[in-house]
C-alpha positions as CSV (number, residue, x, y, z in Angstrom):
1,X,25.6,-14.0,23.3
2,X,23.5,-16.7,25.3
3,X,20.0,-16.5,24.3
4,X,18.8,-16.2,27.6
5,X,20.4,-12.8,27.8
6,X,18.8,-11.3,24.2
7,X,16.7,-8.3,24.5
8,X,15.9,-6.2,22.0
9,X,14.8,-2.1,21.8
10,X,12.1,-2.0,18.8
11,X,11.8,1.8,17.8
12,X,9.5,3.1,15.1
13,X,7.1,6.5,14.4
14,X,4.1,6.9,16.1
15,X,1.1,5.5,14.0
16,X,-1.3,7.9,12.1
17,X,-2.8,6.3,9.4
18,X,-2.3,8.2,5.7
19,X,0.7,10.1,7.2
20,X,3.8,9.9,5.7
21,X,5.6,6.5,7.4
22,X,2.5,4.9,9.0
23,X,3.1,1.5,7.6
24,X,6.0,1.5,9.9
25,X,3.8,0.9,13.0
26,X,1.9,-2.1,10.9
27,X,5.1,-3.9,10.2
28,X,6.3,-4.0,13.4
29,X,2.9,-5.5,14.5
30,X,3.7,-7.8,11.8
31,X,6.9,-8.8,13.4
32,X,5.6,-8.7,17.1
33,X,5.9,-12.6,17.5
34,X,9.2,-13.3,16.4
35,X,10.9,-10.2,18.5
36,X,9.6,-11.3,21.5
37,X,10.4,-15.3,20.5
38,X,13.9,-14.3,20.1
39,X,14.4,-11.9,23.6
40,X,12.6,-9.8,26.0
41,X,11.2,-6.7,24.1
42,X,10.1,-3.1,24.8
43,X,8.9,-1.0,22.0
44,X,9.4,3.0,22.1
45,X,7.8,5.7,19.6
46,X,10.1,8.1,20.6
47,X,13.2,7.0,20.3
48,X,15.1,10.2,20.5
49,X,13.8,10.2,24.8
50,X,13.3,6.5,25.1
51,X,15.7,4.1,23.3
52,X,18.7,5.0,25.7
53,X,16.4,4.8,28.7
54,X,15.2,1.6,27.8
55,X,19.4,0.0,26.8
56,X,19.9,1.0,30.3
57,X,17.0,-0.9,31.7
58,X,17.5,-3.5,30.1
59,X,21.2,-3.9,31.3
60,X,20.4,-3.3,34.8
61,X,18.4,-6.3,34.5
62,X,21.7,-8.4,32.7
63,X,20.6,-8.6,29.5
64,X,22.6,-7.2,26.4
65,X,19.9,-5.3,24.3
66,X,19.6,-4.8,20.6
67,X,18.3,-1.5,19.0
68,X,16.5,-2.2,16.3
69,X,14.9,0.7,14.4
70,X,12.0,1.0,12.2
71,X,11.7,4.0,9.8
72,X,12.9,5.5,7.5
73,X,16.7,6.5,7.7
74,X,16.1,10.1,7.5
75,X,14.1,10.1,10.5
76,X,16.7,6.7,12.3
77,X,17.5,7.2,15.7
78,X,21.1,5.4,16.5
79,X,21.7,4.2,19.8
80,X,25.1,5.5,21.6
81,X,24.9,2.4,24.0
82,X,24.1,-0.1,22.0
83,X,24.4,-2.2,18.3
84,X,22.1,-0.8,16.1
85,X,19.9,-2.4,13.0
86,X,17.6,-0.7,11.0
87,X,14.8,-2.3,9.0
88,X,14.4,0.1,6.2
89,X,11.3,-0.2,2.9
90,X,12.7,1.7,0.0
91,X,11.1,1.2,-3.5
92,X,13.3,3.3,-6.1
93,X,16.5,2.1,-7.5
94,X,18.5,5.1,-6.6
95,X,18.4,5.8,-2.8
96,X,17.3,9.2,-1.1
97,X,20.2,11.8,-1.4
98,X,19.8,15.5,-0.6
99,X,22.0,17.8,-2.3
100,X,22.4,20.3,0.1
101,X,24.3,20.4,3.5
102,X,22.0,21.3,5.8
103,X,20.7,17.9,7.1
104,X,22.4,15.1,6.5
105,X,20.3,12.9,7.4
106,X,18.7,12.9,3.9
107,X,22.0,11.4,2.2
108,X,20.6,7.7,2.6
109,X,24.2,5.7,2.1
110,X,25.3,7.9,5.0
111,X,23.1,7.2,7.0
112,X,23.1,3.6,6.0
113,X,26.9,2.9,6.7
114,X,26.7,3.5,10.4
115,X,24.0,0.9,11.4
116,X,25.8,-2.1,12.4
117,X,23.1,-4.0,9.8
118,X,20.4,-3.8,7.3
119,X,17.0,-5.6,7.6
120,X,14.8,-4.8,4.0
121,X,11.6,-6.6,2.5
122,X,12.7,-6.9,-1.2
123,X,16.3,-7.9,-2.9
124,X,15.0,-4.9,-5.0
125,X,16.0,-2.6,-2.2
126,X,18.9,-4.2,-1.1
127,X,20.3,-4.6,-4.7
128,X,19.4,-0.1,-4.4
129,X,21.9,-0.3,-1.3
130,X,24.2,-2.1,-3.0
131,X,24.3,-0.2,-6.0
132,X,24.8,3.1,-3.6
133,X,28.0,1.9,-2.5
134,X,26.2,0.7,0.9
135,X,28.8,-2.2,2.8
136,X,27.0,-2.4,5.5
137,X,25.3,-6.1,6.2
138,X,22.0,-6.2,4.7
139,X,19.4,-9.0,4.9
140,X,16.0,-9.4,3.1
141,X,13.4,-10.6,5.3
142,X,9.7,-10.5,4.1
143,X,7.2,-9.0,6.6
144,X,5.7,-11.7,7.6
145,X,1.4,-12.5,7.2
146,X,-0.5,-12.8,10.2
147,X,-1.9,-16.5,10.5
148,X,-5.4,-15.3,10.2
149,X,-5.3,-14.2,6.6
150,X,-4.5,-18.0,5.9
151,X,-8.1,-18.9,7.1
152,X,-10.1,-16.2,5.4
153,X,-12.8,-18.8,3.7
154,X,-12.1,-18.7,0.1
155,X,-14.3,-16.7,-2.6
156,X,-17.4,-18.4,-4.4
157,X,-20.0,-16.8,-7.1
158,X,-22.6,-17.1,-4.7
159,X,-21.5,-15.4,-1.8
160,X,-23.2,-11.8,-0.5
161,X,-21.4,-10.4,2.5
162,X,-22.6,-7.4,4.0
163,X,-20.0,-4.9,5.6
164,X,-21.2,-2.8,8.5
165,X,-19.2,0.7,7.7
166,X,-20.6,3.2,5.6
167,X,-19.9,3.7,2.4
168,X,-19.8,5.7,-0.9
169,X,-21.0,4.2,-3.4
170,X,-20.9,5.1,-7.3
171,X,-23.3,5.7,-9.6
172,X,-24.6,7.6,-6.4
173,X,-28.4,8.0,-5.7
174,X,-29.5,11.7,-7.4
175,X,-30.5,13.3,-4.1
176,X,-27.1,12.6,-2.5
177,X,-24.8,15.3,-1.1
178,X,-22.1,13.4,-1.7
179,X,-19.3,16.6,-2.7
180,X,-18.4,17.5,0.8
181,X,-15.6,20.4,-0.6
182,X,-15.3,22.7,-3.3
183,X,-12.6,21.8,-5.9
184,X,-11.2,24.8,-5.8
185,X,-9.7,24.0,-2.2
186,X,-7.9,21.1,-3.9
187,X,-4.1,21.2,-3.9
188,X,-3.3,22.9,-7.3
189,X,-0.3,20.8,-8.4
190,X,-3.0,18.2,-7.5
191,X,-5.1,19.6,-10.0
192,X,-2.3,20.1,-12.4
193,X,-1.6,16.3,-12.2
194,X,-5.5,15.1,-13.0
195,X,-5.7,17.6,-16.3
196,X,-2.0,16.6,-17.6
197,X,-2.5,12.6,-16.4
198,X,-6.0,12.8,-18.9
199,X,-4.4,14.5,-21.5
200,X,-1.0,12.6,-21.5
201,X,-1.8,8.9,-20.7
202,X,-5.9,8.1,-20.7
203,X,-7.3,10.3,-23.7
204,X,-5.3,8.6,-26.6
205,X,-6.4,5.1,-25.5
206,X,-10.2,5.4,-25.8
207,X,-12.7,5.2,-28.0
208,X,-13.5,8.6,-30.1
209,X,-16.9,8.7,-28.7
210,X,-15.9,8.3,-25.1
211,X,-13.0,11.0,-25.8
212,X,-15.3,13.2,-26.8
213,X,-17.2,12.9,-23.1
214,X,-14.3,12.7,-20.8
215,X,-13.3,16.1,-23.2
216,X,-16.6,17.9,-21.8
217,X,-16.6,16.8,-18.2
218,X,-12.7,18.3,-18.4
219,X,-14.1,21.3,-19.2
220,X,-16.8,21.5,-16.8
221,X,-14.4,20.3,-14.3
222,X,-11.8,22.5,-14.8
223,X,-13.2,25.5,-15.9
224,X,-15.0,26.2,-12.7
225,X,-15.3,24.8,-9.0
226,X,-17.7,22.1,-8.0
227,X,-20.2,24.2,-6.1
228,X,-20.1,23.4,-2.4
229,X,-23.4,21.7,-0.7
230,X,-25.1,24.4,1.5
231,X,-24.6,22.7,4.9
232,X,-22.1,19.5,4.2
233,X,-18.9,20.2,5.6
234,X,-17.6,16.7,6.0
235,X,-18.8,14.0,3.3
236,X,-21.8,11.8,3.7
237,X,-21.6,8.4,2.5
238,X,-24.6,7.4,0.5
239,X,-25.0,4.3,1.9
240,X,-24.9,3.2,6.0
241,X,-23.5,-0.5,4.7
242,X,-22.2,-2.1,1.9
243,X,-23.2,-5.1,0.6
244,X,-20.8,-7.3,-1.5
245,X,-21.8,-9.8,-4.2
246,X,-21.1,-10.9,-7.8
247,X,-17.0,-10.0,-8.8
248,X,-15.7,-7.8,-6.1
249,X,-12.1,-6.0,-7.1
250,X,-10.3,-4.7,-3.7
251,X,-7.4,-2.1,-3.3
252,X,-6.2,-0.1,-0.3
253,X,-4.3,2.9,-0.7
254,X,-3.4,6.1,0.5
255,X,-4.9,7.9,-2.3
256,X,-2.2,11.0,-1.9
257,X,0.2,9.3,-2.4
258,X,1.3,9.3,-5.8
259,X,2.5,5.5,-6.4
260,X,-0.1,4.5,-5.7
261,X,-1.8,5.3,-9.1
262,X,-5.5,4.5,-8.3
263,X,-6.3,7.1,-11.2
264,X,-5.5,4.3,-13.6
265,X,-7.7,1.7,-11.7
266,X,-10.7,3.5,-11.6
267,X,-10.6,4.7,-15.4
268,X,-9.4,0.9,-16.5
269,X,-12.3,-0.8,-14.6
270,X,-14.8,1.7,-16.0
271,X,-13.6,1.0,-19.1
272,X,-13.5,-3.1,-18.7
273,X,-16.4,-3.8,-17.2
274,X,-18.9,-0.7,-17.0
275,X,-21.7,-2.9,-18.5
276,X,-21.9,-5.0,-15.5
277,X,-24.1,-4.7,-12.7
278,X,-22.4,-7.2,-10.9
279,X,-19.0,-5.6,-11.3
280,X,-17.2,-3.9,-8.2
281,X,-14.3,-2.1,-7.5
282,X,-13.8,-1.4,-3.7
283,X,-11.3,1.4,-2.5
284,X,-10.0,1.4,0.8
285,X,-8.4,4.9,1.7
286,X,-5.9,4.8,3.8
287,X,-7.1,8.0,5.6
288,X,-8.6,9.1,9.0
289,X,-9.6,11.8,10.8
290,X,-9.0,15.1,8.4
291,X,-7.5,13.4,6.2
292,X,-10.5,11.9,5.6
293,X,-12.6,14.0,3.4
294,X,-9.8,15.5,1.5
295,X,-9.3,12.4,0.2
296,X,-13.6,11.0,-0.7
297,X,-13.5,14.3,-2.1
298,X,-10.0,13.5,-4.1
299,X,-11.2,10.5,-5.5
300,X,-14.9,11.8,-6.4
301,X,-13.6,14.6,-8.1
302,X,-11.5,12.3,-10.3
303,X,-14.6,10.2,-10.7
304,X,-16.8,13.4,-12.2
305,X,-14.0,13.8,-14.7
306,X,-14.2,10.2,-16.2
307,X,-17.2,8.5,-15.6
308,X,-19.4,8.1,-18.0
309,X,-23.0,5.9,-18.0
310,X,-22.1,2.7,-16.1
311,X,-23.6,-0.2,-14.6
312,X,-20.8,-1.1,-12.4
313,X,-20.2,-0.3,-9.0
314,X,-17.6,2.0,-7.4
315,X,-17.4,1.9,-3.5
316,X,-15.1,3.9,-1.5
317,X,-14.5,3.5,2.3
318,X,-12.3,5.5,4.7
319,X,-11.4,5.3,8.4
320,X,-9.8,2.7,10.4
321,X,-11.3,-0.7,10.3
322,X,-11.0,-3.5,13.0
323,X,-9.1,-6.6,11.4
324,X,-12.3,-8.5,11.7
325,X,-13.5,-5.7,9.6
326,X,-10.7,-5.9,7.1
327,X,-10.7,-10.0,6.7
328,X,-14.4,-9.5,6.3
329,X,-13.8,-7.4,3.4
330,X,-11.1,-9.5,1.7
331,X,-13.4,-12.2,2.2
332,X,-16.0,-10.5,0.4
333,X,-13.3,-9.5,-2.8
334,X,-12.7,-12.0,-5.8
335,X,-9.8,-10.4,-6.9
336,X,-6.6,-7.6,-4.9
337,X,-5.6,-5.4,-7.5
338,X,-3.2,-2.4,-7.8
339,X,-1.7,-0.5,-10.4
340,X,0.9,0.7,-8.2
341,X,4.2,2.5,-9.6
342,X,6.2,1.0,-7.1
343,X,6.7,-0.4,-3.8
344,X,9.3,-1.4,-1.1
345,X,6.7,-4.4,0.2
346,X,2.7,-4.2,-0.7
347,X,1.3,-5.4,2.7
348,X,-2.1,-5.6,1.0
349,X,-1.3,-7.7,-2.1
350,X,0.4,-9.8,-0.1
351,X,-2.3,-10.3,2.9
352,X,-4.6,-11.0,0.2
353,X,-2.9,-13.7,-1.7
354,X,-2.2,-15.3,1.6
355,X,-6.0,-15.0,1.7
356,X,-6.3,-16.8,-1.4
357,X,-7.5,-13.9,-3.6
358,X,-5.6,-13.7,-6.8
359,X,-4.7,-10.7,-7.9
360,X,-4.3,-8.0,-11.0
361,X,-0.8,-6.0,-10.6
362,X,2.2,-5.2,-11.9
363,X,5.9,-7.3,-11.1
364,X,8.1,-4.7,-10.7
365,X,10.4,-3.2,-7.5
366,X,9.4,-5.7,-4.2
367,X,6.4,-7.5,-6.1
368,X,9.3,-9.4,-7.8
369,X,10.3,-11.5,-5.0
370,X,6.4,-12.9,-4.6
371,X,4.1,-11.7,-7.5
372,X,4.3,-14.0,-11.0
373,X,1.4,-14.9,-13.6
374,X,0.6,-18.3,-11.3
375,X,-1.5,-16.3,-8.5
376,X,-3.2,-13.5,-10.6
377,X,-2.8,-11.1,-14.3
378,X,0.8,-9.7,-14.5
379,X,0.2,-5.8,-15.5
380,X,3.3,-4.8,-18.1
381,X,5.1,-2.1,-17.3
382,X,8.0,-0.3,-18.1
383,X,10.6,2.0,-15.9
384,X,10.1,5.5,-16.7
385,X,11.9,8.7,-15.3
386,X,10.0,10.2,-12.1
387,X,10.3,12.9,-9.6
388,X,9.4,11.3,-6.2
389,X,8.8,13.4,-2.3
390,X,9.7,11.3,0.1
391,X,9.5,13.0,3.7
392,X,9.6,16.4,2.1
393,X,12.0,15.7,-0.2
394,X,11.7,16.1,-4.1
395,X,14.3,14.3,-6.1
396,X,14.5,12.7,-9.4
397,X,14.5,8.6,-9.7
398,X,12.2,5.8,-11.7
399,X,9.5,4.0,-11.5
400,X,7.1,2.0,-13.7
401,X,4.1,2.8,-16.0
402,X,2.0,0.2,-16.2
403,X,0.3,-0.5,-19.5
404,X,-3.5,1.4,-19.4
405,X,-5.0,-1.1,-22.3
406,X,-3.4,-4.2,-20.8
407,X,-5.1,-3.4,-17.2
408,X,-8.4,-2.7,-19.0
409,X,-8.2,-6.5,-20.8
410,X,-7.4,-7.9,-17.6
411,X,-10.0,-6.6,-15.6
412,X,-12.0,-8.0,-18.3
413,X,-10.3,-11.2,-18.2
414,X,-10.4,-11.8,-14.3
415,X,-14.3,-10.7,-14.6
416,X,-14.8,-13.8,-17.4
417,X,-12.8,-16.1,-15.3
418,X,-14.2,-15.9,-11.7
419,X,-17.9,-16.8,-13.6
420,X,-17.4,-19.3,-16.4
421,X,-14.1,-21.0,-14.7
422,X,-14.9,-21.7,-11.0
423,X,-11.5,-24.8,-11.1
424,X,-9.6,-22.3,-12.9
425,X,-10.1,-19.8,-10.1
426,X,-10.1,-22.3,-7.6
427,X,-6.7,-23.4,-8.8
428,X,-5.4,-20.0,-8.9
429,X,-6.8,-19.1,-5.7
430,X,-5.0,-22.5,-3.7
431,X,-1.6,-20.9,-5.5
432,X,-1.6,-17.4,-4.6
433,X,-2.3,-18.8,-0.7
434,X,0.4,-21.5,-1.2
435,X,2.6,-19.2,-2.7
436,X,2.5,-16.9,0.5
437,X,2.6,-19.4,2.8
438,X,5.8,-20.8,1.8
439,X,7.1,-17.2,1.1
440,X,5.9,-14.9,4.4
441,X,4.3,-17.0,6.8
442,X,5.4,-16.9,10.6
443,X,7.0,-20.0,10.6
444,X,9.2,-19.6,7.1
445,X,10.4,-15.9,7.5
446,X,11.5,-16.8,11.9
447,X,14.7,-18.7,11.0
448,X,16.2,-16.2,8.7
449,X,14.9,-13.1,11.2
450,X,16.2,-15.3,14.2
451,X,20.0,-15.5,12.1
452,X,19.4,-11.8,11.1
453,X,19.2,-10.6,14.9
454,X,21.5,-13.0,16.4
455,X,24.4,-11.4,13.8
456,X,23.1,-7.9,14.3
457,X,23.3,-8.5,18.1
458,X,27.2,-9.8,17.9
459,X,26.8,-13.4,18.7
């Protein structure tokens, strides 16, 4: 096929930030520049009306399109006129299989075998394909990091950045009504999880004296509801701004999602670095709208059942932020970390590496291709059985625990480094960006995307 003639049908779920599939939308921002550099685009979020509409279009005009969808393949859309790709994110090594008949859509290698070819993130998730009995062409091709967070100014001791969102911030102020919704409205396998998670993992690795308080506030916690604020229906964040200094940990995630495994991180920082006042761990959420405070209310609940006294700081903010507003806060963080279970990608990690932050996270699943003791603390971890929902869908796979003592020493660790090693951090900060740029930038991931399309396309 000339390359004159290339176009290309991009399909993908409509964006809504903490839903189920919205880093869909993301990635194919991500990969906006090097679809249109290879043909003339149109992008569709409902494919089942609009991909066929648009093939047509384009061949009207003389070009041979490409469909090239990106979801998940229970919810792919194949194209009846055209060659159809799929980029696909899957972080377990056995793929999605439903045992019933009733939609088969759900049986993964299936679906996987009619797509003409395979675009993944991770050789973790292609070597899941493979291992399915999936034949079909598949080639790994990083999401590639926007230029900007290669130019994020890199992170010194005496920086103080201010970020204009409001913000939660813990130990909260005594007068603040900051418990927006009684705990008894929480999910209650939700609840189930928190009380078992406490029992099972947490409990046996502290000291006796702080067993004994995380026993009590169980109690309290569990034995009755939080009693709802007269008057606050949604939550109010005790602070109009947050202002940044000293050691600033970052980490985005969607915190209902359940890799994600932000439990761990709060509990582990509290426990590494609660006597330090200039000590912060900034969460993210990856929620909007009414998602929103289900999920403050989430975390704070988890925070009442752990904290103890602290002099640390723990700051949560939701919504949607601009990307000025997000490289503003990675520019304000020291350190990314994550104690994820798994992942098919971690946009986050990897936009902050590129920004020269290192980071504290497991290697396990995609963080293999990218992630090594160079450009931050490698978490241990080992696989463990798991029963996962994806879409809907419960079924039984693995995934990793990480090691709860090892992420408290590390946290402790980074802390010690970023103040009494400035070259050290300096040195590890120049790798993690290096390390990025030669693994995801624009320019290194366009000639193996370029070769990816041009096979999926035919020519």
């Amino acid at each position: 096929m000339e390359r004159r003639n290339r176009a290309v049908v991009v399909s993908h779920p409509s964006p809504a930030l903490g839903r189920d599939n919205y880093s869909y939308s993301f990635v194919v921002r991500q990969f906006r520049p090097l679809l249109v550099r290879w043909g003339q685009t149109r992008e569709v979020d409902q494919p089942e009306s609009r991909v066929e509409f648009s093939v047509r279009h384009f061949r009207q005009a003389g070009l041979e399109p490409l469909h090239v969808g990106f979801s998940p393949l229970h919810r792919a859309y194949l194209s009846r006129q055209a060659r159809n790709a799929a980029f696909v994110f899957w972080e377990y090594p056995d793929l999605l299989q439903r045992q019933t008949e009733d939609d088969l859509r759900y049986d993964w290698a299936r679906m996987a075998k009619r797509f003409d070819r395979l675009f993944t993130a991770s050789t973790f998730t292609r070597e899941a394909f493979r291992r399915a009995g999936v034949r079909t062409p598949i080639d790994v091709i990083p999401v590639p990091i926007a230029p900007q967070w290669f130019e994020v100014p890199l992170w010194h001791a005496e920086q103080a950045i201010t970020l204009e969102v409001p913000a939660f911030v813990y130990p909260l102020p005594p007068d603040t009504p900051h418990i927006a919704l009684p705990y008894a409205t929480l999910d209650r396998s939700l609840r189930g999880r928190l009380k078992a998670f406490y029992r099972q993992r947490v409990l046996p690795l502290l000291p006796e004296a702080l067993q004994q308080r995380v026993r009590r506030a169980m109690r309290s916690l569990f034995g009755q509801p939080i009693p709802q604020i007269a008057g606050v229906e949604t939550p109010v964040p005790s602070q109009p701004r947050l202002d940044l200094s000293g050691v600033v940990y970052l980490h985005l995630c969607n915190p209902y999602d359940e890799r994600k495994n932000w439990q761990d991180l709060v509990a582990a920082f509290l426990e590494a670095l609660g006597d330090c006042p200039d000590a912060t761990l900034v969460i993210k959420l990856v929620a909007d709208g009414a998602l929103l405070p289900h999920a403050v209310n989430a975390v704070n609940t988890f925070y009442l059942a752990v904290a103890r006294e602290h002099h640390c700081r723990i700051a949560l903010v939701g919504g949607y932020l601009s990307d000025k507003q997000m490289q503003t806060l990675v520019q304000a963080s020291t350190y990314y970390t994550t104690a994820t279970r798994a992942e098919g990608a971690n946009l986050p990690l990897m936009d902050a590496l590129a920004a020269g932050r290192p980071a504290i996270s497991p290697r396990h699943t995609s963080m293999l291709d990218y992630f090594t003791a160079d450009v931050g603390w490698v978490v241990p971890s080992e696989e463990e059985p798991a029963a996962v929902t994806v879409g809907g869908e419960r079924f039984l796979s693995r995934w990793h625990r990480v090691d709860f003592a090892a992420l408290v020493q590390q946290f402790r660790a980074s802390y010690e480094l970023a103040l009494r090693s400035p070259d050290r951090y300096a040195a590890m900060a120049h790798a993690a960006r290096q390390q990025m740029r030669e693994y995801a930038s624009l320019d290194r991931v366009w000639p193996a995307f370029r070769d990816a399309l041009d096979a999926a396309a035919g020519g």
